[in-house]
LUMVOGU-213174 format. One record per residue: x, y, z of N, C-alpha, C, CB in turn; residue in one letter. Coordinates in steps of 0.02 Angstrom, whole numbers, padded with zeros to 5 digits, always signed. Each point is the difference from the previous one (the first is absolute). Glycine has a CB too. Layout:
BEGIN
XYZXYZXYZXYZA/...
***
This chain:
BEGIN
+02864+08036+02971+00063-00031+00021+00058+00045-00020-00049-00115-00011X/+00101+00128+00051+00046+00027-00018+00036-00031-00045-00009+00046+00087X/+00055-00011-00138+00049-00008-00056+00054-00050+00040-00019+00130-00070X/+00056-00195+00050+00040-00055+00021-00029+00003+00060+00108-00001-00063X/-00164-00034+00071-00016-00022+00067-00056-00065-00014+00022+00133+00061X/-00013-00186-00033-00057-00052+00007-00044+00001+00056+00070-00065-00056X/-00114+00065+00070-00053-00012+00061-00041-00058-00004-00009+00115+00012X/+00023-00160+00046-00054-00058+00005-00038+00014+00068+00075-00094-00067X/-00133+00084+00036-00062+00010+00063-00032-00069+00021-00038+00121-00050X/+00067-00157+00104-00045-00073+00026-00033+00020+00063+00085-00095-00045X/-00121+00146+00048-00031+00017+00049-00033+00083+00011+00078-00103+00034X/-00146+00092-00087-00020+00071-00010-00019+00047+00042-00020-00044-00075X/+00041+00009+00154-00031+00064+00061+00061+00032+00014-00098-00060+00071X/+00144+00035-00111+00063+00042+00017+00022+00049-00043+00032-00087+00051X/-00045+00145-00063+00015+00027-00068+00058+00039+00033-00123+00007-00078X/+00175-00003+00032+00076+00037-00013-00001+00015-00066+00072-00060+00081X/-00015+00095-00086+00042+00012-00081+00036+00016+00034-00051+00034-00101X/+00135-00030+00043+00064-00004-00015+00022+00046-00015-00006-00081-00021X/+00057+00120+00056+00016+00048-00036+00082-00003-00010-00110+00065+00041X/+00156-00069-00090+00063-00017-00015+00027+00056-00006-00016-00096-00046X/+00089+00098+00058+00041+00046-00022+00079-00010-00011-00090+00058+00051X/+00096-00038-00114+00094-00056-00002+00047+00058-00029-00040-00151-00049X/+00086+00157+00085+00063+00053-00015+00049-00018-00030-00020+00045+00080X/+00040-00031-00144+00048-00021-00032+00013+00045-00025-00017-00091-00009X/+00102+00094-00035+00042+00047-00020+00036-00038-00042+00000+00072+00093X/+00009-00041-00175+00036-00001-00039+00037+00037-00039-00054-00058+00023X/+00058+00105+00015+00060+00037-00020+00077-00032+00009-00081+00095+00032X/+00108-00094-00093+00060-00024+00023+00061+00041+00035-00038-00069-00087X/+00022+00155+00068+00045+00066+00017-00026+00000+00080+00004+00084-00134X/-00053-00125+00175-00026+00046+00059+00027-00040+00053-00112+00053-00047X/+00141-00040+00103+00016-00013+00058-00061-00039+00032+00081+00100+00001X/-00029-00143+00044-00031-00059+00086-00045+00044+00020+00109-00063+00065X/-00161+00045-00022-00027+00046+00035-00017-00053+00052-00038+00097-00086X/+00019-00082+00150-00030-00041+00052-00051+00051+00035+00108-00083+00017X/-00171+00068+00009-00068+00015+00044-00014-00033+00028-00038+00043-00046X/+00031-00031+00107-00005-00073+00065-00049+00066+00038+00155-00110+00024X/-00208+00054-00014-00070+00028+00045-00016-00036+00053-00051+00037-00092X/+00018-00034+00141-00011-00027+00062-00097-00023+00002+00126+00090+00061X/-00161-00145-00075-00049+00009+00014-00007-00048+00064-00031+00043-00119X/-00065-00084+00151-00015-00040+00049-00065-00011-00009+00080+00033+00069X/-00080-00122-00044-00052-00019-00002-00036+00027+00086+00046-00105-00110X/-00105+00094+00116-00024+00016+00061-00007-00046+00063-00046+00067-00078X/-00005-00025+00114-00012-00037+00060-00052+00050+00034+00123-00065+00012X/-00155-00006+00017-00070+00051+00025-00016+00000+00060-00051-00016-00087X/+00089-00001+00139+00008+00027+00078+00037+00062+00004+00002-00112+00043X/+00031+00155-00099+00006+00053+00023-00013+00052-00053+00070-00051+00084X/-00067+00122-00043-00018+00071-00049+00063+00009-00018-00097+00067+00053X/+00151-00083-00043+00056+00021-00009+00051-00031+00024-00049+00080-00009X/+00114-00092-00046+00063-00036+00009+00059+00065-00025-00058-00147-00029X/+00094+00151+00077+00073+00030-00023+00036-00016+00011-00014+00059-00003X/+00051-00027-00055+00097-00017-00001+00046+00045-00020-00020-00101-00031X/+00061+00127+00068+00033+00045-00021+00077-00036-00047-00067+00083+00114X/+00050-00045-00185+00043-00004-00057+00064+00032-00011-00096-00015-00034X/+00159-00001+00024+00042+00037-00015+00046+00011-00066-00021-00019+00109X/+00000-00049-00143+00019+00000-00066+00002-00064-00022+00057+00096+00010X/-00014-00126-00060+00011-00037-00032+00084-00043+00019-00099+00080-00076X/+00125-00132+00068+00061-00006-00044+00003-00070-00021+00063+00091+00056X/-00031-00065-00135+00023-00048-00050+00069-00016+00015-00076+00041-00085X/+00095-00122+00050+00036-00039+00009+00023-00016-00077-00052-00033+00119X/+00093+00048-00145+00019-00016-00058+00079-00048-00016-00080+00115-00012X/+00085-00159+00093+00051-00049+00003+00039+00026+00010-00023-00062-00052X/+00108+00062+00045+00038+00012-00003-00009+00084+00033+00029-00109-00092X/-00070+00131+00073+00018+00083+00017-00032+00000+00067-00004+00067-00124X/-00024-00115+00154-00036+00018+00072-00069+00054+00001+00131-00015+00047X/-00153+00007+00002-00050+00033-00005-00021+00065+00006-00002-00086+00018X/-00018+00141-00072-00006+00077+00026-00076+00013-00009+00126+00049-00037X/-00136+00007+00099-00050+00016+00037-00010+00066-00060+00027-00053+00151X/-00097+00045-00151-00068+00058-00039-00042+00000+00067-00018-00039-00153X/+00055+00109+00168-00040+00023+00047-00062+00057-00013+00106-00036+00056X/-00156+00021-00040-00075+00068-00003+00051+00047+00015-00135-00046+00057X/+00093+00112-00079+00024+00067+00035-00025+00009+00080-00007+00057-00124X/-00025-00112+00157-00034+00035+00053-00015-00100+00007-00061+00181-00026X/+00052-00195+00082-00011-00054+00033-00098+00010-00014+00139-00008+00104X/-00189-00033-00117-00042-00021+00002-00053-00022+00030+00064+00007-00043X/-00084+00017+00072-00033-00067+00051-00076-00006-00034+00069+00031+00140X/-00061-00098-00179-00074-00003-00031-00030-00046+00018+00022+00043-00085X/-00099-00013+00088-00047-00055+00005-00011-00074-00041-00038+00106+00033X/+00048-00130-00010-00005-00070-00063-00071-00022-00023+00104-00057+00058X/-00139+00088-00023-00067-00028-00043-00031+00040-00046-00026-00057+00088X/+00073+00125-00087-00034+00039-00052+00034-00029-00062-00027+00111+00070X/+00070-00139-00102+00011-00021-00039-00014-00080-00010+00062+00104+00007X/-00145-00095-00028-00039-00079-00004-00010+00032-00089-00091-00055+00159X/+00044-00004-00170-00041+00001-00057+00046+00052-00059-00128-00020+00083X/+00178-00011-00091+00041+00046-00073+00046+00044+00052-00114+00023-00118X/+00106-00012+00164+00032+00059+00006+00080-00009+00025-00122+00051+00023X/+00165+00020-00043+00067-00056+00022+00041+00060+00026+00008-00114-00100X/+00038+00130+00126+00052+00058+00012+00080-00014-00031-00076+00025+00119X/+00069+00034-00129+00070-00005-00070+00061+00024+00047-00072+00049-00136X/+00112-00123+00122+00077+00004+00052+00052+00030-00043-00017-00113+00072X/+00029+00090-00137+00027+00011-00063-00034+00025-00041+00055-00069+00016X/-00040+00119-00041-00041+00037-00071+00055+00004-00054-00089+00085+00068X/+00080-00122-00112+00035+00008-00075+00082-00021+00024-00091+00118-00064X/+00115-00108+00132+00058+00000-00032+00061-00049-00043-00042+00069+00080X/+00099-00023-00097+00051-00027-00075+00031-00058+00041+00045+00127-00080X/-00040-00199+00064+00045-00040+00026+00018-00037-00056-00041+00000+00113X/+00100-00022-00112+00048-00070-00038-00049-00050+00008+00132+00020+00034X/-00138-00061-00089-00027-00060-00028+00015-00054+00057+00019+00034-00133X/-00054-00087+00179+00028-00027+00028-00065-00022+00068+00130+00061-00062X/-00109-00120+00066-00043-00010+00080+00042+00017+00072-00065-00107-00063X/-00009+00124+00082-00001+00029+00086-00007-00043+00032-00044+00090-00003X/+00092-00099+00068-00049-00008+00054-00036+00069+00031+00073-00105+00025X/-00118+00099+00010-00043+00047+00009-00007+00009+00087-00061-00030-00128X/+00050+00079+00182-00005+00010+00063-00045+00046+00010+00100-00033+00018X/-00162+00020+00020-00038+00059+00014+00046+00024+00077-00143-00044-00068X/+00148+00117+00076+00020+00010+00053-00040+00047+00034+00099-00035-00039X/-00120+00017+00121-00025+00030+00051+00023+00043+00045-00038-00077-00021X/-00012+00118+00041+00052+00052+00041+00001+00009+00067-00008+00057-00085X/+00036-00049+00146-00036-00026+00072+00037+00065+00042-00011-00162-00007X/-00006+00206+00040+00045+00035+00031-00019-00008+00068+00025+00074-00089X/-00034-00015+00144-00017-00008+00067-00039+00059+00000+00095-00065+00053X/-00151+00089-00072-00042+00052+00008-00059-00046+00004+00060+00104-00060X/-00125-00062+00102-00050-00015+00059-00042-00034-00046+00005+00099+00091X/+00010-00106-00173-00041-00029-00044+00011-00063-00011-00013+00091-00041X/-00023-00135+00054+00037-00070-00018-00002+00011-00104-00064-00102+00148X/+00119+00076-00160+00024-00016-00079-00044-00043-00049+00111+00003+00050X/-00144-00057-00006-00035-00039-00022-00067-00011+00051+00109-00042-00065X/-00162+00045+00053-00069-00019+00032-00046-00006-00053+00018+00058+00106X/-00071-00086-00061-00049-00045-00029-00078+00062+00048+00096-00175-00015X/-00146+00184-00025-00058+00033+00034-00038-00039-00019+00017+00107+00008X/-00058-00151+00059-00051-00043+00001-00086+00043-00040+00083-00064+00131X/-00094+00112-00063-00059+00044-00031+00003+00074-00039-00045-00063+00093X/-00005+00107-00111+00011+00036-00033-00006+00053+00064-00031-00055-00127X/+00089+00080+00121+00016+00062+00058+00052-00024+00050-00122+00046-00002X/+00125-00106+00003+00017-00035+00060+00077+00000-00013-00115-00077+00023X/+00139+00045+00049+00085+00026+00031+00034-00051-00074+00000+00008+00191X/+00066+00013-00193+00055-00020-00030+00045-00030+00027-00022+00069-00050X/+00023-00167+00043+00031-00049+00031+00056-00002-00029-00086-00055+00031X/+00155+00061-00010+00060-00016-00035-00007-00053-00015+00063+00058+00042X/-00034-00079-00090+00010-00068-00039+00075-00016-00002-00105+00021-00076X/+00122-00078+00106+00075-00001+00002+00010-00062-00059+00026+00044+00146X/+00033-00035-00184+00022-00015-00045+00069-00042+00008-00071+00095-00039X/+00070-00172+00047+00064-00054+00017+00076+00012-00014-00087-00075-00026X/+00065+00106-00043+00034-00006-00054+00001+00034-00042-00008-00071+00020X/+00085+00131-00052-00009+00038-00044-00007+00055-00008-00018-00066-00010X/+00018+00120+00075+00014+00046+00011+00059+00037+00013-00085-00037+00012X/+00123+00008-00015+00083-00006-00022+00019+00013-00050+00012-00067+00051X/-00049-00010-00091+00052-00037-00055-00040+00009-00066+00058-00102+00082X/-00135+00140-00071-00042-00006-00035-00032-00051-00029+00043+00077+00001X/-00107-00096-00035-00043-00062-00014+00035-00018-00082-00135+00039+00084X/+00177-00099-00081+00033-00013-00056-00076-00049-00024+00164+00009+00037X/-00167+00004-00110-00043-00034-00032+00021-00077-00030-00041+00121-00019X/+00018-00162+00024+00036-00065-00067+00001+00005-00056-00027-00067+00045X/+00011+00117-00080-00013-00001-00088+00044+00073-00016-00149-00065-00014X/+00179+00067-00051+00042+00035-00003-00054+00036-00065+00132-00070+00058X/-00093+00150-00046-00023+00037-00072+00030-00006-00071-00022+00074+00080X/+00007-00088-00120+00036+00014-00066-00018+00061-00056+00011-00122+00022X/+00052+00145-00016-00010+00076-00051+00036-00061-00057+00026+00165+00084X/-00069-00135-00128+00013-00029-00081+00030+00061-00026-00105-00086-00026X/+00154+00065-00019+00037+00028-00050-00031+00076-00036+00036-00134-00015X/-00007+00173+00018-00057+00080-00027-00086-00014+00003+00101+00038-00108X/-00110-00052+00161-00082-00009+00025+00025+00023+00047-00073-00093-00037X/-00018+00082+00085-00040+00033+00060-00005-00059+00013-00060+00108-00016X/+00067-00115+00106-00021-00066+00033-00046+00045+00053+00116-00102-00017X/-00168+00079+00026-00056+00033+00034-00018-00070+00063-00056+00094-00130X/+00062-00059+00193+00003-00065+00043-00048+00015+00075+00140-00033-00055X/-00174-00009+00092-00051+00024+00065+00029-00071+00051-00142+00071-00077X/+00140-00034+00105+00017-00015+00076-00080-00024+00007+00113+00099+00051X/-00138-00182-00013-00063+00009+00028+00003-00015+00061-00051-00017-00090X/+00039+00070+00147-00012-00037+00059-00036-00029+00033+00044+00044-00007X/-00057-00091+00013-00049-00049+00027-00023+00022+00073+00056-00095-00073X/-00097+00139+00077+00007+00014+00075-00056-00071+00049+00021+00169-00035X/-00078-00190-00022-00036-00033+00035+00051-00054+00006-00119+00041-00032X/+00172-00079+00037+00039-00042+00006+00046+00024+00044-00026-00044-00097X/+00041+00114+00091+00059+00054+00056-00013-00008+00060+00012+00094-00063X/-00077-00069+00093-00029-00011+00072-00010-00036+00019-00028+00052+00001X/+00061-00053+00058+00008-00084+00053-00018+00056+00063+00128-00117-00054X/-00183+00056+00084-00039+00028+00070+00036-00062+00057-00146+00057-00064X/+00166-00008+00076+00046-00041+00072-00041-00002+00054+00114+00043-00022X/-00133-00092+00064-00022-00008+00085-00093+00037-00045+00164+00043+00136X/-00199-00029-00075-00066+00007-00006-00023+00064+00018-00007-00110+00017X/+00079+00155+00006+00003+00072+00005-00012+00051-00073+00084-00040+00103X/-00096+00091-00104+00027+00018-00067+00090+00022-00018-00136+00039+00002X/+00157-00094-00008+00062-00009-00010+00018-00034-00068+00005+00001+00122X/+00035+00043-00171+00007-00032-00078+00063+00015-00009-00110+00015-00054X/+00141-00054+00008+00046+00013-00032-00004+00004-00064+00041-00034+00079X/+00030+00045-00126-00010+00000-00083+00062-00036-00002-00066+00116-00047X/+00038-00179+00016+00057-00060-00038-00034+00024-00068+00026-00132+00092X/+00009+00177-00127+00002+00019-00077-00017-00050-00049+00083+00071+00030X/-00108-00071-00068+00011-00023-00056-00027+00009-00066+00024-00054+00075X/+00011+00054-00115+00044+00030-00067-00031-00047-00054+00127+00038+00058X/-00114-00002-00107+00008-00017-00067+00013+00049-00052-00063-00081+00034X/+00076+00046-00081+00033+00050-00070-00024-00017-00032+00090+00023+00002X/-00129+00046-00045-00055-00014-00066+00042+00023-00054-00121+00025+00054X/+00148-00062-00121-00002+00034-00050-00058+00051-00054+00079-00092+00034X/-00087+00147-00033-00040+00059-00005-00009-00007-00077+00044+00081+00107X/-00004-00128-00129-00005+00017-00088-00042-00039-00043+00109+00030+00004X/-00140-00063+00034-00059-00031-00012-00065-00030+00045+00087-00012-00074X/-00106+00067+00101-00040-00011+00051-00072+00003-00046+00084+00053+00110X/-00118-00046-00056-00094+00039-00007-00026-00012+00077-00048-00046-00148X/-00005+00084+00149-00048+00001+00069-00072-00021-00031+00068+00107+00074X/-00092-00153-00025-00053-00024-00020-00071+00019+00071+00095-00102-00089X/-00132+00151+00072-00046+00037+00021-00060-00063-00009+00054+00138-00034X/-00127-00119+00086-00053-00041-00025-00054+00036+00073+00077-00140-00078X/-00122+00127+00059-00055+00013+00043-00043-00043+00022+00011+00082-00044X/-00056-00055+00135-00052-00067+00024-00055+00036+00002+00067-00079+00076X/-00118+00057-00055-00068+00021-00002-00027-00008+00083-00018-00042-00144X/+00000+00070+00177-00036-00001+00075+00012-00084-00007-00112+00120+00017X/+00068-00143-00043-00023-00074+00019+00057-00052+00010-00105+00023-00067X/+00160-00002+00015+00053-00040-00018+00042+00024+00079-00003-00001-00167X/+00022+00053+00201+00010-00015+00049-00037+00008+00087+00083+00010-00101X/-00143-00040+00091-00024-00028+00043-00018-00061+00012-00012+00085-00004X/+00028-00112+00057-00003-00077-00004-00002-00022+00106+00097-00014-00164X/-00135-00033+00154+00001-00018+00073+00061-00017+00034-00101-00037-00025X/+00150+00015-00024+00062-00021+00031+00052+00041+00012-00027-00085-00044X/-00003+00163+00029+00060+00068-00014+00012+00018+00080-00052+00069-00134X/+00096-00063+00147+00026+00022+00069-00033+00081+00011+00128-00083-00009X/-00168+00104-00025-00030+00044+00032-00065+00036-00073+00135+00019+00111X/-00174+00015-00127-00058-00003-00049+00027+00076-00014-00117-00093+00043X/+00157+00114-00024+00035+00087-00034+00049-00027-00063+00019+00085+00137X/-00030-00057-00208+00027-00026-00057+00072+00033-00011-00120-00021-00047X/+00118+00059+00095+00069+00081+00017+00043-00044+00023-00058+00124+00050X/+00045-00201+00001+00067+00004+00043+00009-00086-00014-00018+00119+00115X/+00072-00150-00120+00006-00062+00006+00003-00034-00060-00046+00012+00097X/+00029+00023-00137-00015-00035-00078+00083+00019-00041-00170+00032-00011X/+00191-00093-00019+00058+00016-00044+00008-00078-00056+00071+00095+00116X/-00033-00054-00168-00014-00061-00044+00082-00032-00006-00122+00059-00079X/+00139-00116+00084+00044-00041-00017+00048-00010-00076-00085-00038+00090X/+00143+00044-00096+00023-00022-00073+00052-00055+00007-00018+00117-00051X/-00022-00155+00019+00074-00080-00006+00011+00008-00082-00050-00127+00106X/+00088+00090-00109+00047-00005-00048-00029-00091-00028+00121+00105+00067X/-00142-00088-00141-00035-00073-00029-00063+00032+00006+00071-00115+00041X/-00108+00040-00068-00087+00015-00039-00019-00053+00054-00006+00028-00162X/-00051-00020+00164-00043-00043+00058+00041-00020+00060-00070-00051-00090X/+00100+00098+00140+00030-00018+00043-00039-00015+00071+00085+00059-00072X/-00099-00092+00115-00024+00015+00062+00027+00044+00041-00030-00090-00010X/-00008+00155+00024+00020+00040+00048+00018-00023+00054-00056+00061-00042X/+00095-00040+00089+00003-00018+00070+00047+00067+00034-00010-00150-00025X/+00023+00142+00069+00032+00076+00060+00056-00004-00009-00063+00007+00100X/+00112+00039-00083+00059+00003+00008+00026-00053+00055-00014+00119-00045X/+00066-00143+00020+00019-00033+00095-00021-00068-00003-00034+00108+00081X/-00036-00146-00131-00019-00051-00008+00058-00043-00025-00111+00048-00010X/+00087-00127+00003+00049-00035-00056-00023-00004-00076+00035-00071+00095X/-00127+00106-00103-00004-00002-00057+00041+00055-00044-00102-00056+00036X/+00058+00078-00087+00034+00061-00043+00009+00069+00033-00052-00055-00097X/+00101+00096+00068+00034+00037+00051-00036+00058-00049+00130-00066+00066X/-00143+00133-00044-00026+00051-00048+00075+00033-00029-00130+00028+00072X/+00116+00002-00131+00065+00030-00027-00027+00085+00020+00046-00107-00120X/-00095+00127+00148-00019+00066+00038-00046-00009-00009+00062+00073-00002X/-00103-00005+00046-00085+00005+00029-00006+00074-00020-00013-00088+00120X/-00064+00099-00104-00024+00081-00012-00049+00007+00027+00035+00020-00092X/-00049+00032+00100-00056+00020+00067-00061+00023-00066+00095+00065+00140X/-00155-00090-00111-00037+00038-00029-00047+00053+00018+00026-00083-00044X/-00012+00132-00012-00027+00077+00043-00051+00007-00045+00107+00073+00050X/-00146-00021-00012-00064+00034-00028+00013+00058-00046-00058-00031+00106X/+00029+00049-00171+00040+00035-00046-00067+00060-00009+00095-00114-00068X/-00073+00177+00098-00056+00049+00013-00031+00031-00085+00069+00038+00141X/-00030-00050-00176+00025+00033-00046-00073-00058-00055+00179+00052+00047X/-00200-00098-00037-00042-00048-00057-00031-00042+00053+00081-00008-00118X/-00063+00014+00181-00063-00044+00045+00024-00082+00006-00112+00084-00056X/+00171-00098+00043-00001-00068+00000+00043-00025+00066-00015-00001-00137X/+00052-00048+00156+00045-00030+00044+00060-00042-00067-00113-00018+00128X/+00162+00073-00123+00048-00039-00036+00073-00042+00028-00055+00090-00073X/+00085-00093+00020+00086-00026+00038+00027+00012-00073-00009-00118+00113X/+00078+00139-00077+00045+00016-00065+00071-00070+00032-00036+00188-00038X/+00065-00212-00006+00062-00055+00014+00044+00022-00057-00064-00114+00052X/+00099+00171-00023+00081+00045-00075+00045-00063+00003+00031+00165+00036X/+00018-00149-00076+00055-00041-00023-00018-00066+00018+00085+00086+00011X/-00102-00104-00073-00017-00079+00008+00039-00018-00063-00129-00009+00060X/+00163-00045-00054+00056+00000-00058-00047-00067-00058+00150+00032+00100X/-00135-00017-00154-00039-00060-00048-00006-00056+00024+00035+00038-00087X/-00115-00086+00058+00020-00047+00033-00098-00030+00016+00158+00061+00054X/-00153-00128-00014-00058-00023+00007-00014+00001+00044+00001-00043-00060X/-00066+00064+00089+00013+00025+00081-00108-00031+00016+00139+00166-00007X/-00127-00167+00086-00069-00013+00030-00009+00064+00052+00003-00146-00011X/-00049+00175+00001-00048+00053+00040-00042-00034+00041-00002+00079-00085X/+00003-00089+00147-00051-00003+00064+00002+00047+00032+00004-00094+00016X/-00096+00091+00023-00009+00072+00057-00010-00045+00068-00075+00109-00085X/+00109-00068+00114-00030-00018+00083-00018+00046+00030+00061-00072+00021X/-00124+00061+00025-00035+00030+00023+00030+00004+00093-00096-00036-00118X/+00162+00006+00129+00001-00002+00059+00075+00016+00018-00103-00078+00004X/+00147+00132-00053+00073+00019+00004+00031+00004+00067-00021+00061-00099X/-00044-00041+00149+00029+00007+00065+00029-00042+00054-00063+00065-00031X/+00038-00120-00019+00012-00096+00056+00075-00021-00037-00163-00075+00008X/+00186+00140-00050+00080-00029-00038+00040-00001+00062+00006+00061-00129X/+00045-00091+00120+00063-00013+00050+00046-00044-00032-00066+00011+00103X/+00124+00029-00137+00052-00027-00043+00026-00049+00021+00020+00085-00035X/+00000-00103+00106+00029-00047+00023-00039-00062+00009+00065+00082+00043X/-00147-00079-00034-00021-00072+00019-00062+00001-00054+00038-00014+00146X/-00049-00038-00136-00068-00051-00054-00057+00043+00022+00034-00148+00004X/-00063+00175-00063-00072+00039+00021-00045-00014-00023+00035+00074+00016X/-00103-00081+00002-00044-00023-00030-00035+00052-00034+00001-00088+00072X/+00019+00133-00133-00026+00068-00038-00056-00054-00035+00123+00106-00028X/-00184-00091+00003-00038-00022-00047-00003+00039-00062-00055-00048+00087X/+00076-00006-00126-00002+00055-00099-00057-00010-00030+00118-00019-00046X/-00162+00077+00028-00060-00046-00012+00020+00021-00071-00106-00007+00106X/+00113+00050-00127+00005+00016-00090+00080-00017-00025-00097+00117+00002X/+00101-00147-00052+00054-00005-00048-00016+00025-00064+00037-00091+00057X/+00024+00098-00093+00021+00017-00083+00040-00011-00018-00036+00061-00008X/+00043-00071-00048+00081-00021-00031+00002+00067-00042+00008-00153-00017X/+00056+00176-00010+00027+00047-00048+00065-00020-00032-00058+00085+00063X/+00058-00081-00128+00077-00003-00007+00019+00068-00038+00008-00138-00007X/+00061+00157+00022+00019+00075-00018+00041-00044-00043-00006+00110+00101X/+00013-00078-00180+00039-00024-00054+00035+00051-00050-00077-00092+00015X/+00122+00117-00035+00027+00045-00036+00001-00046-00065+00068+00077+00094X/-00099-00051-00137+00000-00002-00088+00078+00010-00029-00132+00064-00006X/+00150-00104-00026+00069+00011-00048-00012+00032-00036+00045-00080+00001X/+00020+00118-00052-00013+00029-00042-00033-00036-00044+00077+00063+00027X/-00063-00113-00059-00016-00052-00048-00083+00003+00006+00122-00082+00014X/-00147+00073+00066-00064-00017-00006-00052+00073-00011+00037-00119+00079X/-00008+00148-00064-00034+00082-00044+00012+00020-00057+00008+00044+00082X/+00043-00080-00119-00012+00001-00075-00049-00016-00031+00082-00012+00002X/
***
């Protein structure tokens, strides 16, 4: 078990561990700092989602909002940043003590490339993805940043892409209704775990390849009932694909920035029947509970 970490196991075909990490600063001589990263949960109708990036801007009230712009506009894949992985919008920099509002901003010009697309197969054409909203005005978030007093505020953007893509008409025609969230970074962990052949094969799997369709669920609470996005039951707080790991032979999933807390792990064997907007009938056949807990000082004395 890792050092300040609790693990509860109610379901031994599910094996995970915890891995924590918490950023703090006590120096009282050292300057604000802010780091804002970009990660995404997935989706498994396609090889590929893009978006072209152009920066950042903060909102610090009264002063209005100024733009952190990249050196160079972006256009990144969003699914390469699954399982931990994240792209750095902000690195280290010095800011005044104080909350943000926060704006991801997009970039759209008129060259033969569409700015945003979606690639169904692997090789296959590049569908523009048109975007409602926010290519203007940029994707304002609801949760604000807070730089603490001579600290580091370390912060991730998550984009939800399996919730982003909306399939319009019965053509291949999609759009991206965004959506956002703001992770505080200063007390996260990623919680990794592995399946076995058997664990994902099952008569009810939308297809008997362990490579495609399979992803595991995270709600928020202990013994939760899984259910799909879009349902009226429980809503997932993100998903993860699970991949084949060449490196030890197994089928894993990694789920980064997961903020403390009591949480339920389900797998579904059928990611591809998701559809954010309506009631799906996904089947969960495995659950787990975990709770991520940071130790006080007191309790390591």
């Amino acid at each position: 078990m890792v050092p300040g970490m609790n693990i509860l196991r109610y379901f031994p075909l599910f094996a995970f561990s915890v891995l924590l990490t918490s950023c703090f600063t006590s120096d009282a001589d050292a300057e604000s700092s802010l780091t804002l990263r970009l990660t995404d949960a997935p989706i498994d109708e396609a090889e590929h989602v893009f978006v072209s990036v152009r920066g950042v801007s903060l909102n610090a009230g009264d002063e209005g909002w100024v733009d952190y712009d990249l050196d160079e506009v972006q256009r990144i894949d969003l699914l390469t940043l699954q399982s931990g992985n994240a792209f750095t919008l902000l690195d280290d920099i010095a800011m005044e003590a104080g909350a943000y509002g926060v704006r991801l901003n997009l970039h759209s010009d008129d060259d033969n490339q569409p700015d945003h697309a979606i690639v169904l197969t692997q090789g296959g054409a590049e569908i523009a993805l048109e975007i409602p909203s926010g290519e203007q005005t940029g994707l304002k978030l609801n949760q604000d940043i807070v730089v603490p007093v001579n600290g580091d505020a370390d912060y991730v953007i998550d984009f939800d892409v399996r919730r982003s893509i909306v399939k319009r008409g019965l053509g291949d025609d999609y759009s991206l209704k965004p959506v956002l969230r703001l992770i505080n970074n200063s007390q996260t962990g990623s919680i990794t775990g592995a399946f076995t052949d058997s664990q994902l094969f099952t008569e009810q799997c939308s297809d008997q390849d362990p490579l495609t369709f399979n992803a595991v669920y995270l709600y928020e609470g202990h013994d939760v009932t899984a259910d799909d996005i879009g349902s009226a039951g429980a809503q997932p707080i993100t998903t993860a694909p699970v991949i084949f790991d060449e490196d030890n032979g197994e089928y894993r999933y990694t789920i980064g920035f997961v903020l403390t807390g009591d949480y339920t792990l389900s797998l579904t064997c059928n990611a591809d029947m998701e559809n954010s907007e309506t009631d799906d009938e996904l089947l969960f056949e495995q659950s787990s509970n975990v709770m991520v807990q940071v130790e006080s000082e007191e309790d390591e004395s």
